[in-house]
Structures are given as structure tokens and as C-alpha cells.
N, C-alpha and C positions, 0 to 999 in steps of 0.2 A: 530589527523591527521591535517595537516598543509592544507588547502583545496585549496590555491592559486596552480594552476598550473597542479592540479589532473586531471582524467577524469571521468565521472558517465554517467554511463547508466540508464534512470529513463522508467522503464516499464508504462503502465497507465499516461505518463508523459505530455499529452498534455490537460488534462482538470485537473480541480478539484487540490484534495490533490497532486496528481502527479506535477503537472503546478506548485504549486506554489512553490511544491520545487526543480523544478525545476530554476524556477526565482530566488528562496533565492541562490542555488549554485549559479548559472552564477554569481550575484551580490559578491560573497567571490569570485572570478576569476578563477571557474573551468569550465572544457570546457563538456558544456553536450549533448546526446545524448538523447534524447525523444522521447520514440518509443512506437506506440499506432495503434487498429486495424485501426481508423479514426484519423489521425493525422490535418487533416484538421480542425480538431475542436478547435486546441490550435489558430488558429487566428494569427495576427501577433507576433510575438519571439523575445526577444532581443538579442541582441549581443550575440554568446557564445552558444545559443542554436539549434539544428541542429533538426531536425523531421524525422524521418524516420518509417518507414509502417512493422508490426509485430505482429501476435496473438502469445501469449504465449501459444497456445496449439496447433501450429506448429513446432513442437521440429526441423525439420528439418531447417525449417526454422528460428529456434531461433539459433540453429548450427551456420547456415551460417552468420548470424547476429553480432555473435558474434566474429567469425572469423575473418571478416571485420572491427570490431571499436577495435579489441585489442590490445593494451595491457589497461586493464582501474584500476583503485581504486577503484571506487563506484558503486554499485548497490544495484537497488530500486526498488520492484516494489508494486505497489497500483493497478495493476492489476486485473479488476472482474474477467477475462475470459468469465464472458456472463451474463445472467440473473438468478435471486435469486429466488427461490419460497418463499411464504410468507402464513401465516395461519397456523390453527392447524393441527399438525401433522397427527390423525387419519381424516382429510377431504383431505390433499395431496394427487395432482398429484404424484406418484413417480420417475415418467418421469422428473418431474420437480425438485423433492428433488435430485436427480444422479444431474441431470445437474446442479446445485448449487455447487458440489464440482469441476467444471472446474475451478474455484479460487484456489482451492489447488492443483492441475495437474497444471495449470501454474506455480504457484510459485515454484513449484516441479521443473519443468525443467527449468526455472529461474537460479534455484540456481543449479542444475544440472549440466548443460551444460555452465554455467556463470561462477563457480569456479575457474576450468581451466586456465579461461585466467584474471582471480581476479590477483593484484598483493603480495606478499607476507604479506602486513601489509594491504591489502583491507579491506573493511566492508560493508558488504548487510546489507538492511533492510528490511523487509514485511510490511504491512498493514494489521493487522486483525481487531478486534470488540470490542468493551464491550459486548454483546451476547454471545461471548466466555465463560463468567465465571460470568454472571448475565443478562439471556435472559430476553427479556419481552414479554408478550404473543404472537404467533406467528411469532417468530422470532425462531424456532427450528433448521434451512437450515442454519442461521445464524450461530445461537450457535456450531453447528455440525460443519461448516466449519472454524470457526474461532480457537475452539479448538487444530482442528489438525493440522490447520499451527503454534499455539503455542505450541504446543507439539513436532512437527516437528524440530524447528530451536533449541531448546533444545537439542536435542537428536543430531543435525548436529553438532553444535554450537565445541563440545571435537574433533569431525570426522576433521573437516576443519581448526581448531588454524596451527599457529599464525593470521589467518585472522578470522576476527568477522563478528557475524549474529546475530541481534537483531528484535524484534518488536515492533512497535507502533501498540498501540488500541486505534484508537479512540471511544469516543461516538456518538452522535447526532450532525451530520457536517453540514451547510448551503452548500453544492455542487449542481453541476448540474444532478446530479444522482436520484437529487426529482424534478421531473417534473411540478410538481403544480408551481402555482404562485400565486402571491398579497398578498389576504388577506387569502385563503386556505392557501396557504405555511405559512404563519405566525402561523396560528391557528394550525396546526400537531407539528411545533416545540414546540410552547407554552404548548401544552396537553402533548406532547411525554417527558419536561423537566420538567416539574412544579415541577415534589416530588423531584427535583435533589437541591443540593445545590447551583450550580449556573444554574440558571434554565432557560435558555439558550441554544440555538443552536450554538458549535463553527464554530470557520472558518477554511477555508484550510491552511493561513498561520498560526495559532496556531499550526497545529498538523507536518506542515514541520517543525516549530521550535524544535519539538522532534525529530524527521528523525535527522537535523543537528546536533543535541546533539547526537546522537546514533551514526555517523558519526565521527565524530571529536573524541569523551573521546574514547582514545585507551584502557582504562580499563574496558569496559562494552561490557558484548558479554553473548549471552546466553538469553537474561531476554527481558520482557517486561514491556513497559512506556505504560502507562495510559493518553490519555487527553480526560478527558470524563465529565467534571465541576459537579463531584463526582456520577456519574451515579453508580457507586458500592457499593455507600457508601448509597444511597436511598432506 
């Protein structure tokens, strides 16, 4: 896909993984749409990029949304939908394990209600996890939810051709998502990557660089990219 002159709808799209590829589009000269519960948070936008106010698990309101900026190319979302539980499974909230899968209910009606007005040679892409397919300890909300949005876009991926649906997973991402700071934030990245091969916390623009590659190669649809500086292979 030739990206000059597209449109993209980036869910999640004003902090973090979302923002920045949001920023990588705008920079190839697509005209993007960045829509997040708190849009306020992406700060000043460059050129190209537009903010507008949307929970992905307002399906009515994702409707109307959609409605309004269509006809587009691109869609993306890095959408959590809300908050993650975390720890071992038999000491979970259950309250809190359910509400962990609002990431796959968003993305669900993302791509749902998104399709429609996708254009013929369009291309989604999700955001799931390494957790997915090599949890580390209490990360089970993780593993469970990142699963089935890869299992998910598989099984849509034959339903929805000639338009493409891929996933990125990332690993261990320096975002604003980890609240800590200084020397705390340094020392969880350091502990949480050590046994990895690059044993490192990446950034947001490494894993938009995979978004844009899932984006662009019109032969890739179905599958999921890995940027996780070998967290599966540890």
C-alpha cells in the first residue's frame, strides 16, 4: 500500500505505541484520525493528525464515529479498553479478570463496525502481547486476552479478504502505561528483560515500525510480527 494520500483511523492513538504511529503515518503523508478515551493526553499533533474522543466499547458510539471520518484505508488499534488485572490466577479478582477482556470487546467492535467502511485493499492491525504465547508469571489476564485477539484476526483475516488484518506483539515497551519512574522504572525493565536476548525495554517507535510494515506489504494478512528483543525465545 502506497501510504501517501490514505486515511487511518488509529484507536489508542494519542499516547504510547498508538502516537507514535500515528506520527510515523502522518510523516509518509497520510491524513490520520486519533481517537482515544482521553485524547488530551497526545499533547501537541503535527500536521495531518486530527484527535477526536471515543471508547472502543461504545459500539454505538464507535458506529457514529465511523460514519463520520469514512471512507478511510487504515485501521489500528492499541486500544486497552480499561484496566488489566495482574497476579496469580487462583488469588484473582474475577471482577477484575472479566474486565481485562474489554481489550478484546474493543477490538471486536473496532474491527466490526470498522470494516464496512475499510476500503477494498484496506488493512487493520491490533496490538496484542508476548503473553499471548509465552506468559511470565502473573501475567494469565494477559496471556488469555492477547490469545484471543490472535486467534480472533486469524479466523476474520479468510471472512474479510481482499482487505488485510494483522497483528503486532509486542514485548516489554518503555510507554506511558508503566507509571513508575527514575530509577524504579529502570530497574522492572532491567529485571523483567535480563534472560531476553536483547535485554532491553523497546520503544514505541520500534513496534509502529511493524504496524507500517503490516500496513504497507499487501501480501501479509492473517499472521502475527513479533517485537519483543526475543522475549520467546528466553
Amino acid at each position: 500500500m502506497d501510504l501517501r494520500g490514505k486515511k487511518a483511523l488509529i484507536f489508542g492513538g494519542t499516547s504510547g505505541i498508538g502516537l507514535a504511529t500515528a506520527k510515523a503515518l502522518a510523516v509518509l503523508g497520510t491524513e490520520i484520525v486519533a481517537v482515544s478515551r482521553n485524547p488530551e493526553k497526545a499533547g501537541e499533533v503535527p500536521s495531518g493528525i486530527t484527535l477526536r474522543q471515543c471508547d472502543v466499547r461504545d459500539r454505538e458510539g464507535l458506529a457514529q464515529l465511523f460514519s463520520e471520518c469514512a471512507p478511510f484505508d487504515i485501521l489500528i488499534s492499541a486500544a486497552t479498553g480499561g484496566d488489566r488485572a495482574i497476579g496469580p490466577f487462583l488469588e484473582m479478582d474475577m471482577d477484575g479478570y472479566q474486565a481485562s477482556f474489554d481489550k478484546l470487546w474493543g477490538y471486536a467492535n473496532v474491527v466490526r463496525f470498522g470494516t464496512e467502511h475499510l476500503s477494498a485493499d484496506g488493512a487493520i492491525v491490533l496490538v496484542s502481547g508476548t503473553p499471548a504465547r509465552r506468559g511470565k508469571p502473573g501475567q494469565i489476564s494477559l496471556a488469555s486476552v492477547g490469545a484471543a485477539v490472535e486467534t480472533m484476526v486469524r479466523n476474520v483475516a479468510p471472512e474479510i479478504a481482499p482487505r488485510r488484518i494483522n497483528v503486532v506483539s509486542p514485548g516489554f515497551i518503555d510507554t506511558p502505561m508503566v507509571a513508575l519512574q527514575g530509577a524504579e522504572r529502570e530497574a522492572l525493565y532491567a529485571k523483567n528483560t535480563a534472560s531476553h536476548p536483547i535485554p532491553r525495554a523497546g520503544t514505541a517507535d520500534e513496534v509502529a515500525q511493524a504496524i507500517l510494515f503490516l500496513v504497507e506489504n499487501d501480501f501479509v494478512t492473517g499472521t502475527t510480527v513479533d517485537v519483543d528483543g526475543g522475549w520467546l525465545l528466553s
